[in-house]
N, C-alpha and C positions, 0 to 999 in steps of 0.2 A: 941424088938430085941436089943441084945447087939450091938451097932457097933464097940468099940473099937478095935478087935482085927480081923475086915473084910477087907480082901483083894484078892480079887477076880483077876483073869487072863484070866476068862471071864465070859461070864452072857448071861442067860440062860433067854427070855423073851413069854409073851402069848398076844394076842390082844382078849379083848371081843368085837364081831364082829359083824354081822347079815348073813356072806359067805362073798363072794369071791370081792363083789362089794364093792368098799371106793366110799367115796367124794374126788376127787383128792388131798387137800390138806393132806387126810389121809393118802391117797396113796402115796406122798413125804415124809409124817413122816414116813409111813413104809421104803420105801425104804433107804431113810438117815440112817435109823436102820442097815439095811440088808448090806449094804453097810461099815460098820465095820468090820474087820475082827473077834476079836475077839466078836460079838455077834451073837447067835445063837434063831430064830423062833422057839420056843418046841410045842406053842399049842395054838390052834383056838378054844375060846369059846364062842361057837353060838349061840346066843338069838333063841331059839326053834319056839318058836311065830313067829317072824316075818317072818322065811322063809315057815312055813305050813300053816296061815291065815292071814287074811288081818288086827286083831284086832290092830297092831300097824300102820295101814296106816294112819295116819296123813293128808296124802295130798287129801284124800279123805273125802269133808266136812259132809257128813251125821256119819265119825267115833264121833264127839263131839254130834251128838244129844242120847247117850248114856248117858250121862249127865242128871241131875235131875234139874239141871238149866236152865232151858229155853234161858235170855238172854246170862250166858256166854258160852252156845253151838251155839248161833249166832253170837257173837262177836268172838268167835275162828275159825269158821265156814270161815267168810266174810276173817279175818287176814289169814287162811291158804291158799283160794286164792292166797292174796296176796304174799305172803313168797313163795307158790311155783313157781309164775313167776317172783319173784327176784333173787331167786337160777337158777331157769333155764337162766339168762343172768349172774349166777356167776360162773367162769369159777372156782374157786375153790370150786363148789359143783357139777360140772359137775360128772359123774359117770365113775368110771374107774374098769376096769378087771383087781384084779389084782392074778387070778387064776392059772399063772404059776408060779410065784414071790415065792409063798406061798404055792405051792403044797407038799413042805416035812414037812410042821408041821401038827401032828397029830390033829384030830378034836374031842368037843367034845360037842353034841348039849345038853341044858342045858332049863327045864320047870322053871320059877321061881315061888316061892310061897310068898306071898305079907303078911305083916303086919304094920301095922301102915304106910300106903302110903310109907315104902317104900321096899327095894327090900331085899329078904334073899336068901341064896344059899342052896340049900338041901344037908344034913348032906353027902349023896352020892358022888354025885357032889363033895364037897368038898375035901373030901377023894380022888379019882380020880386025883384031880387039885394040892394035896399035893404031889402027886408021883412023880410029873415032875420039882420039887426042883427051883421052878421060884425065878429068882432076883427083876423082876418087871412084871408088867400087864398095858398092855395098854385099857383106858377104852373109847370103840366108841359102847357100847350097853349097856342094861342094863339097862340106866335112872339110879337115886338113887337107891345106893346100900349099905348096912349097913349088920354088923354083923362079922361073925371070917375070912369071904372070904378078908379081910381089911388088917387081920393078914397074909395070908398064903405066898405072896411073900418076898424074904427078905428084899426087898427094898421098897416094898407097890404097891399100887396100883396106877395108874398116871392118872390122867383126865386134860383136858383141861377147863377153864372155858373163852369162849372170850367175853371179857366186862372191864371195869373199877371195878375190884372187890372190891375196896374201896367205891363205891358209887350204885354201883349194881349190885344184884345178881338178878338169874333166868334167863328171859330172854326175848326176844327174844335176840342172838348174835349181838353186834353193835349198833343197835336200838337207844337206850335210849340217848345214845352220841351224835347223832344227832338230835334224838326231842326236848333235853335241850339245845343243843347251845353248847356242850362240845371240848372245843378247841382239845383234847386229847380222846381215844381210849384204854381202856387198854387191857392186856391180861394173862392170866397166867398159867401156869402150876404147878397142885398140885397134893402133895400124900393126897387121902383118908383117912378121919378118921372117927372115929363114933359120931364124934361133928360138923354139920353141919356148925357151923362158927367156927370153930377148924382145918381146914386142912392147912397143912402143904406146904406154897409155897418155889416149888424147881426153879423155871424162872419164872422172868415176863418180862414186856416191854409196850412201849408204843408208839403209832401212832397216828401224826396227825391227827385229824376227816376230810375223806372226806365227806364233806358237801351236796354237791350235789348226792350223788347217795350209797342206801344201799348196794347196790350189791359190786360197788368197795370198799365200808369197810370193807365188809365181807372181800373182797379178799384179801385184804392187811394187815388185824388181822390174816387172818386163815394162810395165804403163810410165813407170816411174822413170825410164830412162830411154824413153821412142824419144824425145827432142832432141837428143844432144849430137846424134849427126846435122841436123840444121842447125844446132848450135857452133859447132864449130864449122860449116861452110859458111855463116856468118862471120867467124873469126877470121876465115880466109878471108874472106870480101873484104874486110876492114884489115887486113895484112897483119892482122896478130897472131902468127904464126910461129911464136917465140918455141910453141910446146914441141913442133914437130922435130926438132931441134935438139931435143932432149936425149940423155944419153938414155940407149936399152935397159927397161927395168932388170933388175937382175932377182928376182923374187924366182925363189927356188921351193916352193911349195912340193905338198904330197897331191901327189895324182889319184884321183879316187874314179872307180868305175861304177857298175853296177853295184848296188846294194843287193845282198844275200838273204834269201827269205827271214832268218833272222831278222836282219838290220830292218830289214821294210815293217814286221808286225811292231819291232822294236817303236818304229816313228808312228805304228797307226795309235800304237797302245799313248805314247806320248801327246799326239792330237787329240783322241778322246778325254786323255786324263786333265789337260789344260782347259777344254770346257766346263769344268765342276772345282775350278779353284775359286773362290770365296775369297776379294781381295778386302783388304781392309783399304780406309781412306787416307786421304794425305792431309794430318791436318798443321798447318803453316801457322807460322807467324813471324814476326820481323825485329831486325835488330840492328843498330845505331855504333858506331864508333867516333871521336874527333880523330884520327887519323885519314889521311888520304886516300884515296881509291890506290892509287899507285903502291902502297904498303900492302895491301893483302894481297896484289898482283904479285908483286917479288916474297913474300913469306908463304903463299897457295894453300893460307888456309885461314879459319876466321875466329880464333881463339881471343883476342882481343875484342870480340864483340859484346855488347852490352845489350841482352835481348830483353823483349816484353814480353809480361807475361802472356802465357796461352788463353785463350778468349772462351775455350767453353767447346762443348763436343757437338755444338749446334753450330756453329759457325766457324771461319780463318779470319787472318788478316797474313798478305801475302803482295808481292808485287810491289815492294815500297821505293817511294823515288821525295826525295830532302828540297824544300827551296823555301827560301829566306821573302818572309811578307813584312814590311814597314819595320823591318830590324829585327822580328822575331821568326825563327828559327822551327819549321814546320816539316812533319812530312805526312806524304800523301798517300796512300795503299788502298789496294782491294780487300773489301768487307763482306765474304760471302758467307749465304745464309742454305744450310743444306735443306731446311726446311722449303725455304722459295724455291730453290736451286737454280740463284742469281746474286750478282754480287750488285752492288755499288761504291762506289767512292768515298771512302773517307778521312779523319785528318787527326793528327794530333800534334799540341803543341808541346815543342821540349822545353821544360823547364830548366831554373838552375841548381837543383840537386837532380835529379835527371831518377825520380823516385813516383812519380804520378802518371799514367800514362790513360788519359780519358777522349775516347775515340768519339770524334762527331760529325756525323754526316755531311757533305762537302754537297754533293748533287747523285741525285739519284732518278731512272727510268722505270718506263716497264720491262726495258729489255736490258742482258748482262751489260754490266760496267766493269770494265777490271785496268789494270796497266796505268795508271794516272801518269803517263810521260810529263815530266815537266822541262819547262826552258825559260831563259830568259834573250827577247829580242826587243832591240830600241827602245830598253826603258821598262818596257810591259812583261808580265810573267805571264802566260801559255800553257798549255795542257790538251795533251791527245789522248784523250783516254780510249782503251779497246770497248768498241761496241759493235761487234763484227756480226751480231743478230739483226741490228739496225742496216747493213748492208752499206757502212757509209763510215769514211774517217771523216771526223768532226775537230774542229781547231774551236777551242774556247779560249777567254783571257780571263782572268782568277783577279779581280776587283778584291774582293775579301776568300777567306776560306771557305765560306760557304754561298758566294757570292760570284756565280758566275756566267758571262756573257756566252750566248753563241756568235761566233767571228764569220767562220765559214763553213762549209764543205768541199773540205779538202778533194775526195774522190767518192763518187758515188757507185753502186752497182757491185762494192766489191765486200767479200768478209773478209777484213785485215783483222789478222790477231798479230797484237804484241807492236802496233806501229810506234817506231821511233826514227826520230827525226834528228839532222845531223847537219851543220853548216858546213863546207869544205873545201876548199879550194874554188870559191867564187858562185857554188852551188849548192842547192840544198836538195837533201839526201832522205830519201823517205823509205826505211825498211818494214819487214814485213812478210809474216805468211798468210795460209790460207786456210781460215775453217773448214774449207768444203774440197782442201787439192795439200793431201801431208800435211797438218799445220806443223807438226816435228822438224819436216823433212824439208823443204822445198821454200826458200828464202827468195825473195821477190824486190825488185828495187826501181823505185818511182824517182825523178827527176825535176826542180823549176828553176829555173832565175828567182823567182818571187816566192814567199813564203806562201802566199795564198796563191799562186800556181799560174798560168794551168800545167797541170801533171803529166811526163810523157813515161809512159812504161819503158824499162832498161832494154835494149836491144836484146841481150841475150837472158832475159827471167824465162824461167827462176835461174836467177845468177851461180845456186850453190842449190847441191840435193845431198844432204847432208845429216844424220839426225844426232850424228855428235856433235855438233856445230851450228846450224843453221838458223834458228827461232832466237830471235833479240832477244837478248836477257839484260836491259839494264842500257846506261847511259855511254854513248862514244866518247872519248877525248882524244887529246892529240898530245903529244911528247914530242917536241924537235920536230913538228911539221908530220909526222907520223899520225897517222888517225887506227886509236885500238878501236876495237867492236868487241863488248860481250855478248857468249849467246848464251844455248843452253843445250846440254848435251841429255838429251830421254832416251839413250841406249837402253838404261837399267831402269826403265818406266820414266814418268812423267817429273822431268826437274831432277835432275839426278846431281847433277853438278854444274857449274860455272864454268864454259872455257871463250877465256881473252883469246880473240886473234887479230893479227897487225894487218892492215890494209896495206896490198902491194901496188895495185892497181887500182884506181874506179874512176871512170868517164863512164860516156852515156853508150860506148860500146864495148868496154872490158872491163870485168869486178877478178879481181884478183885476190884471196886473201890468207894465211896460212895460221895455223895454231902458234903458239908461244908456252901459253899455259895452260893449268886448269886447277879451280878453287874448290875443292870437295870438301864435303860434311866429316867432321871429329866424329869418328864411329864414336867415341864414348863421351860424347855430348846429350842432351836432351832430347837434342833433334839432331840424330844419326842420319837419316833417311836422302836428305838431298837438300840441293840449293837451285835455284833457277834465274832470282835479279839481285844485281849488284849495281847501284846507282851512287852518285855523290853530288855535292854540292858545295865547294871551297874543303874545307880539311872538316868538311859531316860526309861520313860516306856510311849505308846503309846496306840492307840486306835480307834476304827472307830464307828460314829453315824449314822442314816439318819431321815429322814423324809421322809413325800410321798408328792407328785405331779402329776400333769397330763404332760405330753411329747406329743411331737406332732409325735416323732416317734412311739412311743407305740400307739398313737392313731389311726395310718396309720394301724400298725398293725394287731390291732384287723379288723378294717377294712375288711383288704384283708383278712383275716379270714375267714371275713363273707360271704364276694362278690364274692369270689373267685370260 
C-alpha cells in the first residue's frame, strides 16, 4: 500500500475474536479504541472453531494428547495446568463480557483451512472482509496467520506479541524473562507480515521483570500496553504514519515453546525464592563539578565529580538540581528521613574552597517533598518540587533559599513524580510520571502557551513505556536547537543509571525520542550502586550517587511487616 498520499478523518477497524468474551486487558484495548471519536468497530471475525467445539481448548489437558509425541503432549499437558491457574490469579486474563460494547459491529464466523502449520483465509471469507474497507484488524484469534487476509486492511493487521522480542519469540507471554534472570520484560505491538521475523513494529516498551510472581508480569506487560493500538490510530488521524514506513525488523531471535516440567518447578522454585530476599537500602547523596553537563555526556561517566560526604544511615541527600541566588552559587536536593519516611527540600551553599558542605532546610510539609526542579523565567527563579502525595504540581518562586512563595497550581488531581519542565520551540513542556500508573515506566507530557497554563495532556500519553528511559532524571537543554532529556533507567532496580536522549519529535501530537547515551556508576567508586539526576547550571553541573546498606529503620520495617 502506497501511504504517501493517506489521510484519513477516520478509520474504520475489525477485531479477530472468538465472541463476545476478552481477557480484560483485551477488553481495555478495545475500549480505549471505542472511546475515540473518530474510530469506528465495522466487524467481528469469529474464529468458528472455538465457539462450536472444544478443539481449541487448550486448558483442557487431554487437547495435547492429540499429538503424535508422547512426551511433548505431557509436558504441555502438566504446563497448561499450570498457566491456567496463573491466569486464573491474573486479573488481566480474568474474563469480561463485553457483548454490549460491541453489539453494532457486524459478525462474521469464519472456518479456517490450514497449510504449512499455518493459518489461510478462504478466498470467500476474504472477499466478505474486503467489503467493509478496514483501516486496521485487531488480531486476539486466529493463532498464525499468513497469506493476502495481511493485505486487506489499509493499515495491516495488528498483533500483540508480549515478550522481549529481541531475545524471544513464541512463548509462553512473560516466562522466559524471569527463568533467565532478565532485568527487563519487553512487549510489542506489530503489523503482520508474511515474513515471520519480517513484521513491522508499530509500539514497544518495556517493564521491569517482576521476579516473584508470573501472573503480576503478565499484568503489568498485558495492562501496560492495552493503549497503544489507540495510540497509534491517533498517529493515523494526525497522518504520522512515518513508522508504517519502516523497513521489516530483521530480529532473528530463538523461538522458545512450552517449558518442560523442569523449566516450570525451575521458575516456581525462583518466585518462591524472590519473596524472602531481604534488600538492603539505597543510600544517596550528591556531587558537584565546574565542568559542563555536556562533558560527562560525551565521557559517560562521572569521575570528575567532587562528592559530599554521606549524611548518616538515618537519612539521603539525592535529586540535586544548581541555581545561582544574588550571585551565590546554591544547590537544592532532597533530604529524606527513613525514620519519617518523607523527604523535604533542602540547600546548600558552595563555598570557595568547596570543603563545608552544611545542608539547611529550604521548605518543608507534611507530605513527601523531593525533585527541587529548578529554573529561571523573566528575571525570577522557580522550583517544582515533587509532591505527588499532595495530588497537585505546585510552581513556587524562591525569594531567598529558605524563602519561598506559592505562585500556582500548576495541575491538580494528579501524582506527578519527578516533574520537569522545559521551554521549547514557543511552548512549555511539562514531563512526568505517575505514582499510582509505573512511576519507572510510563512518561506523561502536559502542554501551555503560559507558564502558569492552562495544562493540556499530550494527545498520545504516556508518550513513552519505557523503564530504561522513561522517568526525568535531571535538567533539558538544547545544542544547535536540539532539545536532550535525561532520564533514568530502573532496569537493575531503582536509579541504576543516567540515559541522555535527543528529542526527535514533540508537538501537542507526536513525542518522538531515541537514546544517545548513558552515564553509569564507577563500579569501584564509593558509590557503585547507580545514578538517577544529572542537572546544571552555566559550567556547575551536579549529580546524585548511592550505595546500599542495611538501616535499622528499614529493618524495623520489614519487621512489622511481618508481625504484624
Amino acid at each position: 500500500m502506497d501511504m504517501k498520499n493517506i489521510k484519513k478523518s477516520k478509520l474504520n477497524f475489525a477485531i479477530m475474536c472468538y465472541g463476545d468474551y476478552f481477557a480484560d486487558w483485551q477488553a481495555k484495548t478495545i475500549t480505549h479504541l471505542l472511546g475515540l471519536d473518530d474510530v469506528n468497530l465495522s466487524l467481528l471475525i469469529i474464529d468458528d472453531r472455538k465457539c462450536n467445539s472444544n478443539e481449541l481448548d487448550k486448558s483442557n489437558i487431554f487437547y495435547y494428547f492429540k499429538e503424535k509425541d508422547l512426551k511433548d503432549a505431557i509436558n504441555k499437558s502438566i504446563f497448561s495446568l499450570y498457566e491456567r491457574h496463573t491466569k486464573q490469579n491474573s486479573s488481566s486474563c480474568s474474563s469480561v463480557d463485553l457483548s454490549k460494547k460491541i453489539e453494532v459491529a457486524e459478525r462474521l464466523n469464519i472456518n479456517m483451512d490450514k497449510g504449512d502449520s499455518s493459518k489461510y483465509f478462504p478466498k470467500d471469507d476474504l472477499s466478505k472482509i474486503k467489503n467493509y474497507d478496514l483501516d486496521f484488524i485487531l488480531h486476539f484469534a486466529f493463532e498464525d496467520i499468513k497469506g493476502s487476509i495481511l493485505d486487506v486492511p489499509n493499515f495491516g493487521i495488528w498483533s500483540f506479541h508480549h515478550g522481549d522480542i529481541r531475545h524471544y519469540k513464541g512463548g509462553p507471554e512473560a516466562f522466559w524473562e524471569i527463568y533467565y534472570d532478565e532485568p527487563v520484560t519487553g512487549s510489542v505491538l506489530q503489523k503482520l507480515t508474511n515474513n515471520y521475523h519480517g513484521d513491522i513494529i508499530l509500539k514497544k516498551g518495556f517493564f521491569s521483570t517482576i521476579s516473584n510472581s508470573w501472573s503480576k508480569n503478565l499484568d503489568q506487560v498485558f495492562y501496560g500496553s492495552a493503549i497503544w493500538p489507540s495510540q497509534v490510530a491517533i498517529d493515523i488521524l494526525q497522518g504520522n504514519i512515518d513508522y508504517f514506513k519502516r523497513s521489516r525488523s530483521k530480529i532473528d531471535p530463538t523461538i522458545y515453546n512450552t517449558p518442560n516440567p523442569y523449566q516450570l518447578l525451575l521458575l516456581i522454585f525462583k518466585c518462591f525464592y524472590s519473596n524472602f530476599k531481604l534488600p538492603k537500602i539505597n543510600q544517596w547523596t550528591i556531587g558537584f563539578s565546574e565542568k559542563s553537563i555536556d562533558y560527562f555526556v560525551k565521557n559517560k561517566d562521572d569521575r570528575d565529580i567532587t562528592w559530599l560526604p554521606i549524611q548518616g544511615r538515618s537519612n539521603f541527600i539525592a535529586d540535586p538540581f544548581p541555581i545561582e541566588l544574588d550571585g551565590e552559587q546554591y544547590i537544592f536536593a532532597e533530604n529524606f528521613s527513613y525514620k519519617e519516611e518523607k523527604g523535604k527540600i533542602s540547600y546548600v551553599k558552595l563555598n570557595e574552597d568547596n570543603t563545608k558542605f552544611n545542608f539547611k532546610t529550604a521548605i518543608e510539609r507534611p507530605f513527601h517533598m523531593s525533585y527541587p526542579y529548578m529554573f529561571k523565567h523573566d528575571g525570577s527563579v522557580y522550583c517544582i518540587p515533587e509532591t505527588f502525595q499532595a495530588k497537585e504540581i505546585k510552581l513556587f518562586e524562591i525569594i531567598e533559599p529558605d524563602k519561598w512563595k506559592e505562585v500556582s497550581t500548576l495541575i491538580s488531581n494528579i501524582a506527578a513524580v519527578d516533574p520537569t519542565l522545559v521551554n521549547y520551540n514557543g511552548l512549555w513542556w511539562l514531563f512526568f510520571t505517575k505514582e499510582d500508573q509505573r512511576p519507572d515506566t510510563d512518561l506523561y507530557l502536559y502542554y501551555s502557551s503560559n507558564l502558569l497554563g492552562p495544562w493540556t495532556p499530550h494527545k498520545n500519553n504516556p508518550i513513552k513505556t519505557n523503564v530504561l528511559s522513561a522517568r526525568p532524571g535531571g535538567t533539558p537543554w538544547t545544542e544547535k536547537g536540539i532539545l536532550y532529556r535525561p532520564s533514568q533507567n530502573s532496569s537493575q532496580g531503582y536509579g541504576s543509571s543516567i540515559v541522555i536522549n535527543k528529542v526527535k519529535k514533540i508537538t501537542p501530537d507526536i513525542y518522538e525520542e531515541e537514546k544517545i547515551t548513558e552515564i553509569v556508576a564507577d563500579k569501584d567508586s564509593h558509590l557503585p550502586c547507580g545514578r538517577h539526576t544529572l542537572s546544571s547550571n552555566g559550567n556547575i553541573t551536579v549529580i546524585d550517587g548511592y550505595r546500599k546498606i542495611w538501616n535499622r529503620y528499614f529493618i524495623r520495617k520489614i519487621y512489622n511487616k511481618i508481625f504484624s
